[in-house]
PQR file with spaces between the fields and no chain letter, atoms N, CA, C, O and H, PARSE charges and radii, in Angstrom:
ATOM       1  N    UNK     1     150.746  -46.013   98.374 -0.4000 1.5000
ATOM       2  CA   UNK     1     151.883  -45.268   97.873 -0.0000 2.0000
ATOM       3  C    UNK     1     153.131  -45.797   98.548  0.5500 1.7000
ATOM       4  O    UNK     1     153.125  -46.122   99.736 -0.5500 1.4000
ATOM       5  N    UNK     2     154.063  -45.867   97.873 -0.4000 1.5000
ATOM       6  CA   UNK     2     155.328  -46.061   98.474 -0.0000 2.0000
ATOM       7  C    UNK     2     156.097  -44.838   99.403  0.5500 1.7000
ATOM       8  O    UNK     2     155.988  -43.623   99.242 -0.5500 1.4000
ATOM       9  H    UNK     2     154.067  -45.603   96.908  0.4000 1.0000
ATOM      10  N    UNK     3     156.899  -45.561  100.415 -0.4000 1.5000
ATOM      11  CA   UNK     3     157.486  -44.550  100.802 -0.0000 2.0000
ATOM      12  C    UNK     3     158.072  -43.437  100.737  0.5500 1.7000
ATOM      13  O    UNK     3     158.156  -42.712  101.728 -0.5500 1.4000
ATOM      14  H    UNK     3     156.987  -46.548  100.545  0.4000 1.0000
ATOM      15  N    UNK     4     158.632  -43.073   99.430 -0.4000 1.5000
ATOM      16  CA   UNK     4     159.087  -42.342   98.901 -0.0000 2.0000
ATOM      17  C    UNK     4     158.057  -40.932   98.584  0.5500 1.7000
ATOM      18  O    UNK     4     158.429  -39.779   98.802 -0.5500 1.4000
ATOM      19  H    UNK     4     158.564  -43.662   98.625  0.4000 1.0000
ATOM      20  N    UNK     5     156.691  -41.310   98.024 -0.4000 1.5000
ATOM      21  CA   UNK     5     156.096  -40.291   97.681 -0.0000 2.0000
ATOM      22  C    UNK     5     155.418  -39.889   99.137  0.5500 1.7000
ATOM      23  O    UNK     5     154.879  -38.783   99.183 -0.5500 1.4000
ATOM      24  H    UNK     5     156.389  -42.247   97.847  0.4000 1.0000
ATOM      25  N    UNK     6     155.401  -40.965  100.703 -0.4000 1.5000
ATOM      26  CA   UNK     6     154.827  -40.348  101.669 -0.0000 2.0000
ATOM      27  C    UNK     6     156.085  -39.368  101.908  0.5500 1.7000
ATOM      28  O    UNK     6     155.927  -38.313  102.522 -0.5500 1.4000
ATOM      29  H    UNK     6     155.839  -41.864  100.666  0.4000 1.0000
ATOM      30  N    UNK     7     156.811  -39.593  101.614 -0.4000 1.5000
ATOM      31  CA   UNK     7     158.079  -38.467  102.332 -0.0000 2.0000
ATOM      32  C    UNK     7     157.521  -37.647  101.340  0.5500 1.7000
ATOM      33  O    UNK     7     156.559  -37.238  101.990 -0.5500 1.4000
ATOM      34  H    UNK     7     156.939  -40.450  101.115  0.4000 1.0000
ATOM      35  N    UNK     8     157.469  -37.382  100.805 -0.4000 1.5000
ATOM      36  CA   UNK     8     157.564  -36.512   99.815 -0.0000 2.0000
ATOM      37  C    UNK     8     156.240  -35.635   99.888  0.5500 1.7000
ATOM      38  O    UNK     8     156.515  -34.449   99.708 -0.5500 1.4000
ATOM      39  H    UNK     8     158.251  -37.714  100.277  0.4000 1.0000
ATOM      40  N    UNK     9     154.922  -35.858  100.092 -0.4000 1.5000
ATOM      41  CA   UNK     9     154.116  -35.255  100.191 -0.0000 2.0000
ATOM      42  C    UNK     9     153.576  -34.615  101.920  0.5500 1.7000
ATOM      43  O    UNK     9     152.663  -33.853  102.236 -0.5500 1.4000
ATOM      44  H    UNK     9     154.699  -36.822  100.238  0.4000 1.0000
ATOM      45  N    UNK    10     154.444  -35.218  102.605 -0.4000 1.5000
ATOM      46  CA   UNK    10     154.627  -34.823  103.896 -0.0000 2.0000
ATOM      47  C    UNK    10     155.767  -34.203  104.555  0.5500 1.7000
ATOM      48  O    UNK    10     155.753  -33.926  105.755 -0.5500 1.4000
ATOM      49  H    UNK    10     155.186  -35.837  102.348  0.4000 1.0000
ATOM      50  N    UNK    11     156.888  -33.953  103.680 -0.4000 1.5000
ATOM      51  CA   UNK    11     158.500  -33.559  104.077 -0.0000 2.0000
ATOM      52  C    UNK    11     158.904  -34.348  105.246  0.5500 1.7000
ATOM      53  O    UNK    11     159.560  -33.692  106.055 -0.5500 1.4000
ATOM      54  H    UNK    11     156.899  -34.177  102.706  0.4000 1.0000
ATOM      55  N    UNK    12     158.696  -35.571  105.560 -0.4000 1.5000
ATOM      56  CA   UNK    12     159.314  -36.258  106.436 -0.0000 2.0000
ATOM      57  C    UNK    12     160.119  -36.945  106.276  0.5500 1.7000
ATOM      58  O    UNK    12     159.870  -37.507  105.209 -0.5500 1.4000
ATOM      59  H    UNK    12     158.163  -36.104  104.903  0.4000 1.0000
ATOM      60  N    UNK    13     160.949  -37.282  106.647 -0.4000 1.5000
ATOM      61  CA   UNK    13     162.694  -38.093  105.946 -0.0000 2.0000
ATOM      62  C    UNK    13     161.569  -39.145  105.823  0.5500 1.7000
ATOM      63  O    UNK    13     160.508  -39.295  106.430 -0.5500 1.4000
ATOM      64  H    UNK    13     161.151  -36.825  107.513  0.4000 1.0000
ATOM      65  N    UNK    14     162.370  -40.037  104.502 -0.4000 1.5000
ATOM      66  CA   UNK    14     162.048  -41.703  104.855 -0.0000 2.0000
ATOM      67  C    UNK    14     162.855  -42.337  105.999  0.5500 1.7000
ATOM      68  O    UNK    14     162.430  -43.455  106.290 -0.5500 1.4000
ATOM      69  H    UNK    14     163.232  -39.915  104.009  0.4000 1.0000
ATOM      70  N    UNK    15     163.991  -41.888  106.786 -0.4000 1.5000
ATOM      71  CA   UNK    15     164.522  -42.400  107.862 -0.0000 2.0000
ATOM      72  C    UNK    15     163.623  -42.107  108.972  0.5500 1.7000
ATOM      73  O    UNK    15     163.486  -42.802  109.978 -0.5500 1.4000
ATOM      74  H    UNK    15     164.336  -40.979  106.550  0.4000 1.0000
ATOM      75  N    UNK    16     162.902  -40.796  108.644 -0.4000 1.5000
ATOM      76  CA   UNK    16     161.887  -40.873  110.160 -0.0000 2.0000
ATOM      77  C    UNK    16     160.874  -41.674  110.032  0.5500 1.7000
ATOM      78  O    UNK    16     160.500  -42.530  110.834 -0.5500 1.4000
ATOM      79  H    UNK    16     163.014  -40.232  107.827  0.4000 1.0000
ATOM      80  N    UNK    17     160.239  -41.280  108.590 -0.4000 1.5000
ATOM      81  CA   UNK    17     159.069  -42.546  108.277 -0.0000 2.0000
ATOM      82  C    UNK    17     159.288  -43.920  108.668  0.5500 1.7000
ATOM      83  O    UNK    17     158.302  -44.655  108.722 -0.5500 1.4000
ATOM      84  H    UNK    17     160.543  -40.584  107.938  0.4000 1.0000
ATOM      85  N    UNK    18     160.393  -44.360  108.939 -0.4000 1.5000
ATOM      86  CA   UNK    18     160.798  -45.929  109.168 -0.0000 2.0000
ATOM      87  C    UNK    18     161.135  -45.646  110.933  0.5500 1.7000
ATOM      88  O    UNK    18     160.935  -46.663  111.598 -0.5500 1.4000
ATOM      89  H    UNK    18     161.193  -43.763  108.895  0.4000 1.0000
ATOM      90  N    UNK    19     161.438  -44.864  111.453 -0.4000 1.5000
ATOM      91  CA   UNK    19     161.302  -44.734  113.051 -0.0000 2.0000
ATOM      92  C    UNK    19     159.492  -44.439  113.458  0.5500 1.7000
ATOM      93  O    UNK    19     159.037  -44.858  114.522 -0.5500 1.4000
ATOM      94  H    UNK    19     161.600  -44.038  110.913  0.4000 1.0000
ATOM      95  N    UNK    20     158.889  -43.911  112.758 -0.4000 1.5000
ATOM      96  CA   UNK    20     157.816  -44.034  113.060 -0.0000 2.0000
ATOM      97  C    UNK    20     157.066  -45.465  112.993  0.5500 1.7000
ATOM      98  O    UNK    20     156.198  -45.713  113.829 -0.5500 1.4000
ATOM      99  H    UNK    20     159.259  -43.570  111.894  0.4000 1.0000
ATOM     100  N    UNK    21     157.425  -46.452  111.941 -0.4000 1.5000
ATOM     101  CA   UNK    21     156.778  -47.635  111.659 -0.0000 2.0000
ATOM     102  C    UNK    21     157.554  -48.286  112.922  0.5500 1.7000
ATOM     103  O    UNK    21     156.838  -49.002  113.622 -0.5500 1.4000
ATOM     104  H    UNK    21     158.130  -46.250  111.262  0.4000 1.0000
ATOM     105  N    UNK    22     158.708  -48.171  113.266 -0.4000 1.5000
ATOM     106  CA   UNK    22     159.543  -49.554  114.087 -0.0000 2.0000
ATOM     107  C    UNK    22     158.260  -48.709  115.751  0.5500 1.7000
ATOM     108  O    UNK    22     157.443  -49.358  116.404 -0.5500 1.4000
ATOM     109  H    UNK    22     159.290  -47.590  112.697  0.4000 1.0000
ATOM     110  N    UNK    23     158.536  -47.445  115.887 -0.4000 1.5000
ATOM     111  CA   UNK    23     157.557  -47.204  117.471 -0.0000 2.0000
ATOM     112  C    UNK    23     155.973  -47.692  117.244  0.5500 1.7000
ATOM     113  O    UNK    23     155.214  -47.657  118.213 -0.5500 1.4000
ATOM     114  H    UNK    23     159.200  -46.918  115.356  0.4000 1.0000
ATOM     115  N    UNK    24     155.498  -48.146  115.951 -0.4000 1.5000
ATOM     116  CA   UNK    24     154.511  -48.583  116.248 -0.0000 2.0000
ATOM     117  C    UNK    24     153.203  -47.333  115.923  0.5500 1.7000
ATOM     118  O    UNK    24     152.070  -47.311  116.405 -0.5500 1.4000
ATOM     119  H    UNK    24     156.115  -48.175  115.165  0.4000 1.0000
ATOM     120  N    UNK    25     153.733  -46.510  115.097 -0.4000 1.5000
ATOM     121  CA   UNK    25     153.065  -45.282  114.900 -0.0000 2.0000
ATOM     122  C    UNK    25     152.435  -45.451  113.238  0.5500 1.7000
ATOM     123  O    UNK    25     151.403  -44.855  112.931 -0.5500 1.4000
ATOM     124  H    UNK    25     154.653  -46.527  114.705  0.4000 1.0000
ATOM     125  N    UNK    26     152.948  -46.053  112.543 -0.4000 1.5000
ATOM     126  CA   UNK    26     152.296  -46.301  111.157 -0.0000 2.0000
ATOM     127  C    UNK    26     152.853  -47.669  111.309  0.5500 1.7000
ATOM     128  O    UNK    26     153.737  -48.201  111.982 -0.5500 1.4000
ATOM     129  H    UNK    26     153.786  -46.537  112.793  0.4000 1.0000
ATOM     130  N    UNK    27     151.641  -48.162  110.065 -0.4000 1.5000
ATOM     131  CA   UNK    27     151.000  -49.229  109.845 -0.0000 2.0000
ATOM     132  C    UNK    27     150.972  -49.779  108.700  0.5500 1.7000
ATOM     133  O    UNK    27     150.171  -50.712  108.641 -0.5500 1.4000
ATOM     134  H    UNK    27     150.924  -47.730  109.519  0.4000 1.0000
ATOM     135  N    UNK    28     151.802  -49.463  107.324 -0.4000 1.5000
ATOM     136  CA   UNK    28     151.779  -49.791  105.995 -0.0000 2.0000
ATOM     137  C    UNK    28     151.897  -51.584  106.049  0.5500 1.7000
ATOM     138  O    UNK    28     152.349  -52.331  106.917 -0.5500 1.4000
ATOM     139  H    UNK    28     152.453  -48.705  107.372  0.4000 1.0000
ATOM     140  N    UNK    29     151.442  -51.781  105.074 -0.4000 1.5000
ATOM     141  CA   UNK    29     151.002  -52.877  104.314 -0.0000 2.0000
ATOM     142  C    UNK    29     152.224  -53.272  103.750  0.5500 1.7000
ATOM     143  O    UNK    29     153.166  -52.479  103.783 -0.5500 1.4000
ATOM     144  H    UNK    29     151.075  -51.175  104.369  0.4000 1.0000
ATOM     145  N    UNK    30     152.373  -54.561  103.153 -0.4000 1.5000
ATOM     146  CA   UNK    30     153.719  -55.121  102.812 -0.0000 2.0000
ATOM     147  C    UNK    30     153.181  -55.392  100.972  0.5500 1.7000
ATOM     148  O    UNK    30     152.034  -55.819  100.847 -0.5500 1.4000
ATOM     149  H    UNK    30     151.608  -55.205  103.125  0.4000 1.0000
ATOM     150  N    UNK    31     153.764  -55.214  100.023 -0.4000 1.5000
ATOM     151  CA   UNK    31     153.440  -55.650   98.782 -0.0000 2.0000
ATOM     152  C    UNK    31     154.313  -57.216   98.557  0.5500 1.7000
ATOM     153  O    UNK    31     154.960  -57.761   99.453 -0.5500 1.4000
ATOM     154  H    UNK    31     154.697  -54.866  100.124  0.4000 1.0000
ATOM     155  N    UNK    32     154.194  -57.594   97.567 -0.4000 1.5000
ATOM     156  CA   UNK    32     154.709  -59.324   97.579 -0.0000 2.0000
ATOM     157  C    UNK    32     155.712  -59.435   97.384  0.5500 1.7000
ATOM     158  O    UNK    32     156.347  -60.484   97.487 -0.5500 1.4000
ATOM     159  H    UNK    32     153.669  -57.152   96.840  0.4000 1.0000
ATOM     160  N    UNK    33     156.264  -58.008   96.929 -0.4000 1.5000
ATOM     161  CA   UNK    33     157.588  -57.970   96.617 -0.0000 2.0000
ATOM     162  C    UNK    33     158.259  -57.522   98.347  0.5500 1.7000
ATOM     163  O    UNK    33     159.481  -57.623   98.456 -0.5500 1.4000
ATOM     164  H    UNK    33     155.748  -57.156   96.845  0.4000 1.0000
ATOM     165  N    UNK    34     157.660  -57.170   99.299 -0.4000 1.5000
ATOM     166  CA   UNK    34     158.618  -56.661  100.354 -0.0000 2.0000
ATOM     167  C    UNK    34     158.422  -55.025  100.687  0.5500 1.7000
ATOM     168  O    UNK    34     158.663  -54.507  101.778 -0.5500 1.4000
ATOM     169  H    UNK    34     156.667  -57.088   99.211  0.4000 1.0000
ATOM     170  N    UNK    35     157.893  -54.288   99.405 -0.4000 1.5000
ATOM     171  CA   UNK    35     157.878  -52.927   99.523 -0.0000 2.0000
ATOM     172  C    UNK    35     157.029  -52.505  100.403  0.5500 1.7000
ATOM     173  O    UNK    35     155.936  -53.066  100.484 -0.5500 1.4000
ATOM     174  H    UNK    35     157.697  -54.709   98.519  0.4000 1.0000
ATOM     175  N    UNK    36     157.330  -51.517  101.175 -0.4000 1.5000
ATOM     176  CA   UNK    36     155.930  -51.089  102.220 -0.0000 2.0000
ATOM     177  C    UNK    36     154.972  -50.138  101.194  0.5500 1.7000
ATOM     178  O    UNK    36     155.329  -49.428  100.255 -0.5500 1.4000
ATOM     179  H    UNK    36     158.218  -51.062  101.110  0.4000 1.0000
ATOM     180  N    UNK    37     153.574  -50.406  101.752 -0.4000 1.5000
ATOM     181  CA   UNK    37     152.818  -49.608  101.106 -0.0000 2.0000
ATOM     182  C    UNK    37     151.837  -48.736  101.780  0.5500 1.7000
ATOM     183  O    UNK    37     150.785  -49.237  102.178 -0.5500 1.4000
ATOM     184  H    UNK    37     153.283  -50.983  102.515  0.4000 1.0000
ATOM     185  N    UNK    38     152.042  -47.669  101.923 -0.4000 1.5000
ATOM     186  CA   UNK    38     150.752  -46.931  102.867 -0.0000 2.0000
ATOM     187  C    UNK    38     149.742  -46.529  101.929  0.5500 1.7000
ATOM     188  O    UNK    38     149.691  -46.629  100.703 -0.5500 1.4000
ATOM     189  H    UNK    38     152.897  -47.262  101.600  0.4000 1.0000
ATOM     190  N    UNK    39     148.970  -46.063  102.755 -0.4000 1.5000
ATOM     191  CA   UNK    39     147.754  -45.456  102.175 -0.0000 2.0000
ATOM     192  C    UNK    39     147.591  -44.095  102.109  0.5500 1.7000
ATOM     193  O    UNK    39     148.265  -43.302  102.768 -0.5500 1.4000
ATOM     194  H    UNK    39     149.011  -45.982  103.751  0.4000 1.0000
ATOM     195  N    UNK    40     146.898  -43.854  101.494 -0.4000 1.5000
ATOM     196  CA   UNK    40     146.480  -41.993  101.567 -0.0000 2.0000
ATOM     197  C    UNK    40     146.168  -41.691  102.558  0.5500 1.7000
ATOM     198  O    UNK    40     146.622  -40.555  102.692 -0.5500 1.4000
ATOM     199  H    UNK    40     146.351  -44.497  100.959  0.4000 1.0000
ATOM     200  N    UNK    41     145.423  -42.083  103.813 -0.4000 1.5000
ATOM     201  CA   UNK    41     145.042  -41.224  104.888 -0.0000 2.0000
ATOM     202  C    UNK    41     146.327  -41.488  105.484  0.5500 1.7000
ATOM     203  O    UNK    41     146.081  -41.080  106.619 -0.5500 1.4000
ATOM     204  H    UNK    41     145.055  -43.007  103.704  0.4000 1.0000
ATOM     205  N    UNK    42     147.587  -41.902  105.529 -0.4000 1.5000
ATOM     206  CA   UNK    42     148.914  -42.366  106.299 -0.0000 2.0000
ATOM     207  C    UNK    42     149.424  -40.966  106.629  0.5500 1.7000
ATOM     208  O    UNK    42     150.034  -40.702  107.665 -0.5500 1.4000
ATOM     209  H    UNK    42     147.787  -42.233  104.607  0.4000 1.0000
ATOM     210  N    UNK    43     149.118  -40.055  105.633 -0.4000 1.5000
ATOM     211  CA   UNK    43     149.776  -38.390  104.974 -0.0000 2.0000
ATOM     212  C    UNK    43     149.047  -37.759  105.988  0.5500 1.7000
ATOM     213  O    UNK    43     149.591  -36.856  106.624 -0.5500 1.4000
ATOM     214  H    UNK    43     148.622  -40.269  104.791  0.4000 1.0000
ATOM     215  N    UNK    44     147.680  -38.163  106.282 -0.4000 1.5000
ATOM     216  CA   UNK    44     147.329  -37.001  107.028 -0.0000 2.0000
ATOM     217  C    UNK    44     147.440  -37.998  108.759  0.5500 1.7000
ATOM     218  O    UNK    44     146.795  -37.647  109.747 -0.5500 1.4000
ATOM     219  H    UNK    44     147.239  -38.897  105.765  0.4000 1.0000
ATOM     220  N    UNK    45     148.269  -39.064  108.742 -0.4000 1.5000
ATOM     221  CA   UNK    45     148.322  -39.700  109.940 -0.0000 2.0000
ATOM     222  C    UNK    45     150.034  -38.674  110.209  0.5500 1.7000
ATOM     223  O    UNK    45     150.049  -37.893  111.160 -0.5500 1.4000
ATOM     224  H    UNK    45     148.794  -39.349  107.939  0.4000 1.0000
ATOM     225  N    UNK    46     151.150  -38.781  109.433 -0.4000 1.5000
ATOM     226  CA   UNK    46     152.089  -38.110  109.596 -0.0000 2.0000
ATOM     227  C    UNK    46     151.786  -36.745  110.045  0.5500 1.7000
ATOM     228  O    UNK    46     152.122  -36.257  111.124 -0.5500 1.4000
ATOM     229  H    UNK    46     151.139  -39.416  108.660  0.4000 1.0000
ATOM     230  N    UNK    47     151.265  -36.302  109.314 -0.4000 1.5000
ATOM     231  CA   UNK    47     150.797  -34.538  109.638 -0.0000 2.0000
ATOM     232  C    UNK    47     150.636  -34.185  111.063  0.5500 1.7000
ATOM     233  O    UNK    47     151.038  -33.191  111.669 -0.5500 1.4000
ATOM     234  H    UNK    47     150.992  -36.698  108.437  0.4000 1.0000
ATOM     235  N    UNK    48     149.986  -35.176  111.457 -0.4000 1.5000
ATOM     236  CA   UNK    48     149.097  -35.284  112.750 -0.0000 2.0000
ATOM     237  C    UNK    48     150.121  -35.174  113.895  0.5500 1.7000
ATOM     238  O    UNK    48     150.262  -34.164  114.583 -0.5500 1.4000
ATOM     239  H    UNK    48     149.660  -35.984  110.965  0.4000 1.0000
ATOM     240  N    UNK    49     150.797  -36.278  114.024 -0.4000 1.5000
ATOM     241  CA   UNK    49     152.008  -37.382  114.152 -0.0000 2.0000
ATOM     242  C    UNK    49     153.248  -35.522  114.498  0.5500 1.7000
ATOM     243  O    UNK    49     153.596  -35.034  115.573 -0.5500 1.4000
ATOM     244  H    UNK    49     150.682  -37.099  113.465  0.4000 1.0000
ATOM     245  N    UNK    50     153.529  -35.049  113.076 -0.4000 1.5000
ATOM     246  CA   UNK    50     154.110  -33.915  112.961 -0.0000 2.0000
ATOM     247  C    UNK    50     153.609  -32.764  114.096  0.5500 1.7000
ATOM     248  O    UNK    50     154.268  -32.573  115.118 -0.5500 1.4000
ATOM     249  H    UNK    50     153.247  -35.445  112.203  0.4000 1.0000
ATOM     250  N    UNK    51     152.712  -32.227  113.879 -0.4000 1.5000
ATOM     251  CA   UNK    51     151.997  -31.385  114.554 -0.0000 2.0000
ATOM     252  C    UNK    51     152.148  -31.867  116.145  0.5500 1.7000
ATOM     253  O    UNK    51     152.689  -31.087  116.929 -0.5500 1.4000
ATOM     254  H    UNK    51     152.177  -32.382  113.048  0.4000 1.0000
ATOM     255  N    UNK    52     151.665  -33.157  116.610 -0.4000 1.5000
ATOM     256  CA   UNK    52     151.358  -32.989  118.528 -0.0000 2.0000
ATOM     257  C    UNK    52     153.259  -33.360  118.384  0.5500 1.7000
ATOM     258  O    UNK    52     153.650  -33.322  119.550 -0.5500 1.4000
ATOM     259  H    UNK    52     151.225  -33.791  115.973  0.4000 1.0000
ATOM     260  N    UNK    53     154.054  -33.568  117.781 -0.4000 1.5000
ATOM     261  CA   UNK    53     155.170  -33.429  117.896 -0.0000 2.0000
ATOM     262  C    UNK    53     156.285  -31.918  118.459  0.5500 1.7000
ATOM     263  O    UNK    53     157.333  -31.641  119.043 -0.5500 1.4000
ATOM     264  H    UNK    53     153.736  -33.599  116.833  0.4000 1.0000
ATOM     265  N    UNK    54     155.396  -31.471  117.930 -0.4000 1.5000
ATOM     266  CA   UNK    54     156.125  -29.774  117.430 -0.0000 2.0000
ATOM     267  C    UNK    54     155.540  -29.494  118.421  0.5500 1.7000
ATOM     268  O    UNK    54     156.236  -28.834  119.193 -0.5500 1.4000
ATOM     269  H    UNK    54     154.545  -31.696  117.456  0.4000 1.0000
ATOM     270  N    UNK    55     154.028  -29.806  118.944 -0.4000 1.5000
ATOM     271  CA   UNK    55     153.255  -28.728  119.949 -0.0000 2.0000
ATOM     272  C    UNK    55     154.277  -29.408  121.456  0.5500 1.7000
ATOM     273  O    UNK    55     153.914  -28.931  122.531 -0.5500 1.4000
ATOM     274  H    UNK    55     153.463  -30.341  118.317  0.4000 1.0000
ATOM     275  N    UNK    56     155.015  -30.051  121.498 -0.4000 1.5000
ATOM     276  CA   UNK    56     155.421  -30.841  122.488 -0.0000 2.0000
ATOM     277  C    UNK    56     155.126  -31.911  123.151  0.5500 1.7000
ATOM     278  O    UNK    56     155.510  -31.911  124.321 -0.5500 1.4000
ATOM     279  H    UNK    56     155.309  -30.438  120.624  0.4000 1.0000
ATOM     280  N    UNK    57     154.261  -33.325  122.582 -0.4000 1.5000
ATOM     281  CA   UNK    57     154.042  -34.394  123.136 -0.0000 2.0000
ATOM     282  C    UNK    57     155.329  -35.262  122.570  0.5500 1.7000
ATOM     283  O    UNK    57     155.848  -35.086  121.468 -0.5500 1.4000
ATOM     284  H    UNK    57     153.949  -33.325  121.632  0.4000 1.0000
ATOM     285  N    UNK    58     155.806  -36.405  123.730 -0.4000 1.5000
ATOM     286  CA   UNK    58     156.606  -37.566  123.155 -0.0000 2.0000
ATOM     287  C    UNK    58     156.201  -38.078  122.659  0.5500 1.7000
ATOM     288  O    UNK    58     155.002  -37.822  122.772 -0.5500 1.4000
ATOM     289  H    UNK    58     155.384  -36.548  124.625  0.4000 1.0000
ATOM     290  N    UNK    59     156.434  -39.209  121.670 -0.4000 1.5000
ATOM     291  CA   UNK    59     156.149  -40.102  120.739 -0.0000 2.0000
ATOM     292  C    UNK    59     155.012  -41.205  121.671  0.5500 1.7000
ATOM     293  O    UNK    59     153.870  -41.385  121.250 -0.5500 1.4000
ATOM     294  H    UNK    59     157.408  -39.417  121.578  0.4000 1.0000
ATOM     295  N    UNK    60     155.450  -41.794  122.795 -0.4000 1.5000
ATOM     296  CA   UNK    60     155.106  -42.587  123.679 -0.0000 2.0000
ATOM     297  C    UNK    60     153.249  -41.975  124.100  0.5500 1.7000
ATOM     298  O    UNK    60     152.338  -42.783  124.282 -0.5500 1.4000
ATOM     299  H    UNK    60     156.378  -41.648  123.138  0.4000 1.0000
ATOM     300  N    UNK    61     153.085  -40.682  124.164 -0.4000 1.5000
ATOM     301  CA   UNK    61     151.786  -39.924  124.028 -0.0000 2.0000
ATOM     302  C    UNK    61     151.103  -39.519  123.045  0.5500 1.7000
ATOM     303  O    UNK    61     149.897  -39.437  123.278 -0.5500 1.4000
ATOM     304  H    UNK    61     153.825  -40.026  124.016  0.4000 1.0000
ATOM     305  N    UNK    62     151.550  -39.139  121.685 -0.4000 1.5000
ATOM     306  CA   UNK    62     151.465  -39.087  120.618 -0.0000 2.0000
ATOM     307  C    UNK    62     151.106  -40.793  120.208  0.5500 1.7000
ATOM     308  O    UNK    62     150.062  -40.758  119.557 -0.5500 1.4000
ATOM     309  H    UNK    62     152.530  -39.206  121.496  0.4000 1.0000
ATOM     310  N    UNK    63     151.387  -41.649  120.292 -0.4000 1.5000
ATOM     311  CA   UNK    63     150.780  -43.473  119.918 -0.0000 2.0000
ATOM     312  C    UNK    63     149.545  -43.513  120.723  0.5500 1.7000
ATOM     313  O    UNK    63     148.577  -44.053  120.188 -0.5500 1.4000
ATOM     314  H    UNK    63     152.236  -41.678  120.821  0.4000 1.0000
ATOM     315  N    UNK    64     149.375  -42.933  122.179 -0.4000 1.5000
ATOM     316  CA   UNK    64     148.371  -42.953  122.741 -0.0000 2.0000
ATOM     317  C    UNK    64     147.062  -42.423  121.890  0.5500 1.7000
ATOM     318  O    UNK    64     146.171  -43.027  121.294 -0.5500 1.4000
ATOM     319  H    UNK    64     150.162  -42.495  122.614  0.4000 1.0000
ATOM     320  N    UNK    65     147.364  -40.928  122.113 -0.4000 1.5000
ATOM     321  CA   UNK    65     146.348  -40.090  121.061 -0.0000 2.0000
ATOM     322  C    UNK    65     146.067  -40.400  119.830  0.5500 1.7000
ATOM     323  O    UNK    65     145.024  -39.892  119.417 -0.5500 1.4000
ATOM     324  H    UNK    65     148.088  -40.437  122.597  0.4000 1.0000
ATOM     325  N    UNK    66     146.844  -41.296  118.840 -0.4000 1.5000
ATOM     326  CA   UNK    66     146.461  -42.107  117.401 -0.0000 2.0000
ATOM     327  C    UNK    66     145.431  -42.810  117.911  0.5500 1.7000
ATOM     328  O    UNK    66     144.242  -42.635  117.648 -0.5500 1.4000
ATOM     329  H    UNK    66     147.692  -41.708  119.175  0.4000 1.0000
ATOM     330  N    UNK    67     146.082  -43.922  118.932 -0.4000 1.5000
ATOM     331  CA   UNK    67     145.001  -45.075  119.046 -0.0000 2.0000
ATOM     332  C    UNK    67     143.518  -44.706  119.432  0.5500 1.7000
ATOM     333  O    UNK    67     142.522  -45.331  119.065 -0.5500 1.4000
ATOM     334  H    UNK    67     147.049  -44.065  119.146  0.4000 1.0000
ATOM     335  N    UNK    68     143.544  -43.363  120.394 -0.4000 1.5000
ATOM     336  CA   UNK    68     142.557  -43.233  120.700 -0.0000 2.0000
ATOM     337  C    UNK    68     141.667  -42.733  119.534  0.5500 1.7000
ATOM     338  O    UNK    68     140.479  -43.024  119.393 -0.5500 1.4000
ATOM     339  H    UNK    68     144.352  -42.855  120.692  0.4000 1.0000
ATOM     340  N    UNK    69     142.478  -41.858  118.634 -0.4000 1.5000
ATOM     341  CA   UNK    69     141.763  -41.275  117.337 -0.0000 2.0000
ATOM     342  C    UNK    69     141.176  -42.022  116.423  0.5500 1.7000
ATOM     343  O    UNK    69     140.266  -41.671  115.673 -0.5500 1.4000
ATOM     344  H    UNK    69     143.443  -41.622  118.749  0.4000 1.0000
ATOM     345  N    UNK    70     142.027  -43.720  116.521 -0.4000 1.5000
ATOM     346  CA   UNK    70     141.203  -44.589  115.900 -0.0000 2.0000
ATOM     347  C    UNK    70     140.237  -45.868  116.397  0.5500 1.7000
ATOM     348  O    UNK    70     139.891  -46.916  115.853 -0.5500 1.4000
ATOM     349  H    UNK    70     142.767  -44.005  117.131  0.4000 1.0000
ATOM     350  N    UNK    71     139.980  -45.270  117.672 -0.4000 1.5000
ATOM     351  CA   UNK    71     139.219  -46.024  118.374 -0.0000 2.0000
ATOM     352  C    UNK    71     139.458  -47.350  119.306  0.5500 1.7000
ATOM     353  O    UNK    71     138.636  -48.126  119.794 -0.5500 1.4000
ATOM     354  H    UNK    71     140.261  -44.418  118.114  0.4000 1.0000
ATOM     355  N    UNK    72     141.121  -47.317  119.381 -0.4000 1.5000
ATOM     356  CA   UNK    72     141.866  -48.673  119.633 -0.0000 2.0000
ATOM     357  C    UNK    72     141.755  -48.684  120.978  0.5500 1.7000
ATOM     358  O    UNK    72     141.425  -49.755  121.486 -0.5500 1.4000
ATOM     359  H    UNK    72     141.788  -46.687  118.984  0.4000 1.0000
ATOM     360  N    UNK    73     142.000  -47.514  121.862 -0.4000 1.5000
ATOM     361  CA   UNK    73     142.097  -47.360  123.403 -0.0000 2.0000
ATOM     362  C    UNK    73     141.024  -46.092  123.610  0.5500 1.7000
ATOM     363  O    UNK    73     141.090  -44.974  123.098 -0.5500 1.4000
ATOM     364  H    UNK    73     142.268  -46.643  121.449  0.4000 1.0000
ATOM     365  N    UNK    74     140.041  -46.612  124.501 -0.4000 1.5000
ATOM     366  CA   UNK    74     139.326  -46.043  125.723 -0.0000 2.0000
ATOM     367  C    UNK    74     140.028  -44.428  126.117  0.5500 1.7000
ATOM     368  O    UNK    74     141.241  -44.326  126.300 -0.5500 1.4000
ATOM     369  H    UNK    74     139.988  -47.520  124.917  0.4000 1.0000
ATOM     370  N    UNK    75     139.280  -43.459  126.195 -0.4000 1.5000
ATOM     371  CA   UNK    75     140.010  -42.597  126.838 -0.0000 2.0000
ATOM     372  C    UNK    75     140.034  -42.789  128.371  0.5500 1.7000
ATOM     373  O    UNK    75     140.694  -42.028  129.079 -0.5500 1.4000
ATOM     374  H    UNK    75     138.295  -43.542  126.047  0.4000 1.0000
């Protein structure tokens, strides 16, 4: 999906959606034309992303806890 419908099905600006991609927090795919493309589980990566946000983790701990959720870093 393009950016537009992840904002949209997650209420997250596309300006945050693009601060989340530059910290290294999403991961979309490039189409040939340049367009970013995420995926469906991206929505419930934002959510996530949203949530330890609000509960009070920084972004910098919040990348930790992704990676670990996807198996990238060791707890």
């Amino acid at each position: 999906m393009q950016i537009g419908k992840l904002a949209e099905l997650t209420g997250v600006s596309i300006r945050m959606l693009h601060y989340y991609e530059n910290v290294g927090l999403l991961h979309p795919t490039r189409t040939e034309t340049g367009y970013r493309y995420f995926a469906p589980q991206d929505a419930d990566v934002v959510r996530r992303i949203v949530m330890l946000n609000w509960a009070g983790f920084t972004l910098p701990v919040i990348a930790s806890v992704l990676n670990c959720a996807r198996g990238s870093h060791p707890l």
